[in-house]
C-alpha positions in Angstrom: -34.5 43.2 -79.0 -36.9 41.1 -77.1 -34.2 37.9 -76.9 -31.5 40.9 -75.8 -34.2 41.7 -73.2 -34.7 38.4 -72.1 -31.2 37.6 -71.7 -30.3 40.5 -69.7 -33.2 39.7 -67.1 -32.3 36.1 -67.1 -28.6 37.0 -65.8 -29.6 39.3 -63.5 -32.0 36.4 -61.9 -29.0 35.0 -61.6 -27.0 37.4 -59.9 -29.6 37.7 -57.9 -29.7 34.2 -57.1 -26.1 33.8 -56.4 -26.1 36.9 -54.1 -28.8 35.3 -51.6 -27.4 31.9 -51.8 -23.8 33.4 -51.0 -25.5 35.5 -48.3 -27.1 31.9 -46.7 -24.1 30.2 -46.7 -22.5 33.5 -44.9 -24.9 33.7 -42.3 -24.5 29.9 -41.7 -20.7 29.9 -41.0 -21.0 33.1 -38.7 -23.9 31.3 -36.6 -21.2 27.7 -36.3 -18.6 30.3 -35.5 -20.5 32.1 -33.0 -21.5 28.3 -31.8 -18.0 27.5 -31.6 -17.3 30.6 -29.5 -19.5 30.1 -27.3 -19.1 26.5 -26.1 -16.1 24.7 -27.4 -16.8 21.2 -29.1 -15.0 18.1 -29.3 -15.9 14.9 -31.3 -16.3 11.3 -29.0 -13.7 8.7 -30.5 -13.4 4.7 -30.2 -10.0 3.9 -28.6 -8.5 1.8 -26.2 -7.2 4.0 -23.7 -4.3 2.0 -21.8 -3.2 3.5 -18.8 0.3 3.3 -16.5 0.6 4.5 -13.3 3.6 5.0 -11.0 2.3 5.2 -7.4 4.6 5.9 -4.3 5.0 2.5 -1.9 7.1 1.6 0.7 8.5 -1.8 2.1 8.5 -3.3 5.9 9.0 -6.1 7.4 6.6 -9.2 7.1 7.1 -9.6 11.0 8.6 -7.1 14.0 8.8 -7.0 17.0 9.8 -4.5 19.7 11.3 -6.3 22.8 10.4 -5.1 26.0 11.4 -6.3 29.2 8.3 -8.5 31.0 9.7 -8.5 34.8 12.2 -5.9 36.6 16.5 -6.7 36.3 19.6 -6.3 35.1 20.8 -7.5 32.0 23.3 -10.8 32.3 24.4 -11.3 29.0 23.4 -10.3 25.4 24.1 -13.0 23.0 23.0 -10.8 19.9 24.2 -7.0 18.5 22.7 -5.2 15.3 23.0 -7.4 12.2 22.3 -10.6 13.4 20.5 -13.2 12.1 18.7 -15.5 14.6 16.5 -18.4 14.5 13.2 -18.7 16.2 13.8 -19.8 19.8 17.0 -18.7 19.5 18.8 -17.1 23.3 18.9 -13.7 22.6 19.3 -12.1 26.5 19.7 -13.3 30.0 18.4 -11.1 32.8 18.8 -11.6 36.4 17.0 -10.6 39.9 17.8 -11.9 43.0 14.5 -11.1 44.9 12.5 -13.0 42.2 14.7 -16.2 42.5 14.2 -15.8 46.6 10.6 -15.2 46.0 9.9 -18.3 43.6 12.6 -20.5 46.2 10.2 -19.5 48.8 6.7 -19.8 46.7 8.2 -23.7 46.5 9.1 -24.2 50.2 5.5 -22.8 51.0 3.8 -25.4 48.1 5.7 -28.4 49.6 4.4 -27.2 53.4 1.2 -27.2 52.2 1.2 -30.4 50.5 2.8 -32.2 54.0 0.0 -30.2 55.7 -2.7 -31.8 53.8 -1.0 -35.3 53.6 -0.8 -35.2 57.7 -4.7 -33.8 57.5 -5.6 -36.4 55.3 -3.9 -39.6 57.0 -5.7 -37.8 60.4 -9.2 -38.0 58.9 -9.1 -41.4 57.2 -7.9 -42.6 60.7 -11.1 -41.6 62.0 -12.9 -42.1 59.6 -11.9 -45.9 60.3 -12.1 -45.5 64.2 -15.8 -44.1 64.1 -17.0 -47.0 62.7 -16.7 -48.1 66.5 -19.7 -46.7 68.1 -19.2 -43.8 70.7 -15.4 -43.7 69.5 -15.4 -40.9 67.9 -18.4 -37.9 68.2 -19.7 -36.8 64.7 -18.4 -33.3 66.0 -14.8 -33.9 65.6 -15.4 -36.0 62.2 -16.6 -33.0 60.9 -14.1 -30.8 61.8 -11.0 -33.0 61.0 -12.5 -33.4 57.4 -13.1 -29.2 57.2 -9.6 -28.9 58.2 -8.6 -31.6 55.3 -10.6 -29.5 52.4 -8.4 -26.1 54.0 -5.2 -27.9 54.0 -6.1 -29.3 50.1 -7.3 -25.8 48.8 -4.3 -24.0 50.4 -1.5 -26.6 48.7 -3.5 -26.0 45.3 -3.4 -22.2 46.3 0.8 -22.6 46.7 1.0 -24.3 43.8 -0.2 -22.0 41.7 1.4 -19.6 43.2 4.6 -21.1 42.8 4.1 -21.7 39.1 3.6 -18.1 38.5 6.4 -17.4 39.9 8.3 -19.9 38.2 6.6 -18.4 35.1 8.0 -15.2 35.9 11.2 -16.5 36.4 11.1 -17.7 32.6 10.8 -14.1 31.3 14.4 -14.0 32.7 15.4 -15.7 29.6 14.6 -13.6 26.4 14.5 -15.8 23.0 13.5 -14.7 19.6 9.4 -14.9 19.2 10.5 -15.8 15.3 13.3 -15.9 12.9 14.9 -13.0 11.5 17.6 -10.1 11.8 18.5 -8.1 14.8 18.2 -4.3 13.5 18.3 -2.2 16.9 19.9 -3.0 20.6 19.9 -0.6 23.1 21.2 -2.8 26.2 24.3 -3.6 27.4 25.2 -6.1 30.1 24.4 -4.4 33.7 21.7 -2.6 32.4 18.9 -2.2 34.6 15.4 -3.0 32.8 11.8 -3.1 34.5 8.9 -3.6 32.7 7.2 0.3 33.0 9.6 1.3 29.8 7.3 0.5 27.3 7.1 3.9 26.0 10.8 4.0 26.0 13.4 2.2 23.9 13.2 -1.2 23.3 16.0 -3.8 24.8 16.0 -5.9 20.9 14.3 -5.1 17.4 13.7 -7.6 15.5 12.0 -7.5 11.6 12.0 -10.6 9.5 13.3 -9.6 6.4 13.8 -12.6 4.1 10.6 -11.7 3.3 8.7 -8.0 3.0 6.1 -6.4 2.3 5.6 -4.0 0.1 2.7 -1.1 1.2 0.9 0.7 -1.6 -2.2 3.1 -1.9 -4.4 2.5 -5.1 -6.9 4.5 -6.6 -10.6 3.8 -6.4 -10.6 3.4 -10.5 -8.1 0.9 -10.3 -8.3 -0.8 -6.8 -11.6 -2.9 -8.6 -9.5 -4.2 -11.8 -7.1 -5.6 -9.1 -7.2 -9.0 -7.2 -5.3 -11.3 -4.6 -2.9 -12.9 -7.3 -1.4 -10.2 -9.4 1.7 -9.6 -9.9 3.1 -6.2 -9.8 6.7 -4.4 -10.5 8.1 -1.8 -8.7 11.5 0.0 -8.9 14.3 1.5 -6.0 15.7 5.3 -5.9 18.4 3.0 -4.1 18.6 0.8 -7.0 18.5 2.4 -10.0 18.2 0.1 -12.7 16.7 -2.4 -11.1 13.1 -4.1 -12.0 11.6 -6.0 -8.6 8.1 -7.8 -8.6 5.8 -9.0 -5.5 2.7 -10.7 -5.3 -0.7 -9.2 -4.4 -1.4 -10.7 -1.3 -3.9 -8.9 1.0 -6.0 -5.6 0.8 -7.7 -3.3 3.3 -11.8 -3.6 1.3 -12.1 -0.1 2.2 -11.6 3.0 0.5 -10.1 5.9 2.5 -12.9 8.5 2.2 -10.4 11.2 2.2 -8.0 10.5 -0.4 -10.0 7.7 -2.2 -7.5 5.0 -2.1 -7.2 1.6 -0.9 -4.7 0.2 0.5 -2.5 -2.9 -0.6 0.0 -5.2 0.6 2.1 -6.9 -1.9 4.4 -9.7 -0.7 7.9 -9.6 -2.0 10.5 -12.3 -1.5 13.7 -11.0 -0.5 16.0 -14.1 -0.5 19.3 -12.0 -1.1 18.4 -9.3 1.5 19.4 -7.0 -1.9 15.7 -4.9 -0.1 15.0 -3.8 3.4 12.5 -2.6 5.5 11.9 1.6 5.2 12.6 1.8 1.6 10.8 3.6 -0.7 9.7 2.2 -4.5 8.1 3.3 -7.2 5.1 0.6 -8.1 4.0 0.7 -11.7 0.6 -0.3 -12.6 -0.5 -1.0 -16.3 -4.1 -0.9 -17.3 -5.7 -1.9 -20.6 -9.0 -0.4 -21.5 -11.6 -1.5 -23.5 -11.2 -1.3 -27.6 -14.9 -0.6 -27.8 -15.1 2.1 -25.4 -15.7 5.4 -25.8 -13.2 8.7 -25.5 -13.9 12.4 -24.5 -11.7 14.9 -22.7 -12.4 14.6 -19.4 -12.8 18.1 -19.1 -16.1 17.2 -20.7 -17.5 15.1 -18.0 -19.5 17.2 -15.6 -19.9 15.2 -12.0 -22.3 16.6 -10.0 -23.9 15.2 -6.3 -26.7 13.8 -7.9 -25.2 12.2 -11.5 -22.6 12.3 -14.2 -23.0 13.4 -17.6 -21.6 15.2 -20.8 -23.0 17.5 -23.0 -23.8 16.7 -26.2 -24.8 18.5 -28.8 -27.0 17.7 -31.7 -29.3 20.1 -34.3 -28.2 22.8 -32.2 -29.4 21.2 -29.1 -27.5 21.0 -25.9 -28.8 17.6 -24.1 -26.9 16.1 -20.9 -26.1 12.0 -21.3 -25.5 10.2 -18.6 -22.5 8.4 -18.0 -20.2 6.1 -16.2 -16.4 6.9 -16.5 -13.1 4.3 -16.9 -9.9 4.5 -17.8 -8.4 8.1 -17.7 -5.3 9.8 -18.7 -4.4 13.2 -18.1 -7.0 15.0 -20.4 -8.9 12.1 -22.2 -11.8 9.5 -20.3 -13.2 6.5 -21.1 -16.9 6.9 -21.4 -20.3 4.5 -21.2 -23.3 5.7 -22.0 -25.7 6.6 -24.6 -23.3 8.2 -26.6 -21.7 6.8 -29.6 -18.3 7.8 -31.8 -18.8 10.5 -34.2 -21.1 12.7 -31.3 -20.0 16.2 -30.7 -20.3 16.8 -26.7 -18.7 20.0 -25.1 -15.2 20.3 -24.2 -14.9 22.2 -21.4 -18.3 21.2 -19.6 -19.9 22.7 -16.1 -23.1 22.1 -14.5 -24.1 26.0 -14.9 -25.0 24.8 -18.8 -28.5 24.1 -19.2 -30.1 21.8 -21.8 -31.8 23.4 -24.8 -31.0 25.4 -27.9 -27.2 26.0 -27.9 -27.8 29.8 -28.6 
């Protein structure tokens, strides 16, 4: 009777025991799941988080010009039309105006007046320079005022000639040659035409865009503007081509980033030997990135950045704690991440700055 007794307590110790311990493990997983409620987790990961982007760009001309008119007349001759290719120094345009050439004519006749004017003054004062040396020939007086009169006539003559060079000068301007070589893309003159030089805000007489070679204009994010350098080759594709793969060579870059959209800008030189490109296009650059294969992964919806730091959440023995951080690499929901954080650590998924360190509940 006593074992019978014995046994019967025994089991129900462990009944008893099996009940508490299935209670614990109860409570347990209805805290984690009220955890998990709460703030959603996610686990940090090693990976090498490549990137690609495709960025928006557009291609001009390494060189243009617009060709104004520099003096007022009417348009001779054109020697070029849309489509041309020229060489530099090439005759693109005549121009004529009468009154200029009858003003520079005139600016001559009144340099070589000046120039006998002086010669006369100066025969006149060496002659008496010559005769004073006779004493009482000549007074001191008129010494003085023949060689004034010499210094006038010399100062007027170099006055005319400079004169007359500008308007020569001007004269020149009546010729229009190409500043550089390249392809005629705009005319809006005919022969007749009157041009003066006040139509600068109007239409040009000549556009002209070197196009042999281009370049291609791109805006690249402030992650990726610092992986990039003078050197590197990029590809880029054409709506206009489809199909086609182009490449250009980074060549220059603005060192600033646009406070507004956080970009910098680039200019990629692209050789364009076959004229297949031209200027006003629009291409599709494509930009591949290779992350570190020791780096660290979160969502990036776990990566709080606030005005004074940036940080995740991480969670530990039920305790919230905010690690700092520096960000990388990105994709559309997953980060590159450098901190004190390690794979394996359990951060929070969908992070905000309203979350406070401390016990998770």
């Amino acid at each position: 009777m006593k074992r019978i007794t014995a046994w019967i307590f025994s089991l129900l110790t462990v009944v008893i025991f099996s009940c508490n311990n299935v209670r614990g493990k109860m409570d347990e997983s209805k805290e984690t799941k009220m955890v998990a409620v709460k703030y959603q987790t996610a686990q940090a990961v090693k990976e090498n988080l490549q990137i690609s982007l495709r960025l928006p760009a557009q291609l001009m001309a390494y060189e243009q010009v617009s060709i104004f008119p520099k003096v007022i007349g009417y348009v001779k001759n054109v020697s070029v039309d849309i489509g041309d290719h020229v060489r530099k120094g090439q005759l693109l345009m005549n121009l004529e105006a009468p009154e200029m050439e009858q003003e520079s004519m005139e600016a001559k006749e009144k340099y070589a007046r000046a120039v006998s004017d002086y010669s006369i003054s100066k025969e006149h004062y060496n002659r008496l320079v010559e005769a004073s040396k006779t004493p009482g020939a000549i007074s001191p007086l008129d010494l003085s005022a023949i060689k004034a009169k010499m210094k006038a006539d010399s100062s007027l003559s170099n006055a005319e000639k400079d004169n007359w060079q500008m308007e020569k000068a001007m004269s020149d301007y009546l010729t229009v040659t190409a500043p550089f070589t390249g392809v005629i893309t705009d005319r809006n003159v005919n022969p007749g035409s009157l041009v003066n030089n006040m139509q600068k805000e109007g239409e040009a007489m000549l556009e002209l865009k070197e196009i042999d070679k281009l370049r291609l204009m791109v805006d690249i994010p402030e992650s990726v503007s610092g992986r990039l350098k003078d050197g590197d080759t990029l590809q880029f594709t054409m709506s206009a081509l489809p199909g086609q793969f182009f490449s250009g060579t980074v060549s220059r870059r603005a060192m600033n980033i646009d406070a507004k959209y956080r970009v910098e800008n680039i200019q990629v030189d692209v050789i364009n030997k076959k004229e297949q490109l031209k200027p006003g296009m629009y291409a599709d650059v494509m930009i591949h990135m290779s992350g570190n294969p020791n780096s660290v992964v979160v969502p990036k919806s776990a990566v709080v950045t606030s005005t004074v730091r940036q940080y995740v959440l991480g969670i530990k023995n039920n305790m919230i704690t905010k690690v700092d951080v520096t960000t990388g690499n990105e994709t559309i929901d997953k980060i590159e991440v450098f901190g004190d954080l390690h794979p394996g650590d359990h951060v929070i998924e969908n992070a905000n700055d309203e979350i406070n360190e401390g016990p998770v509940n």
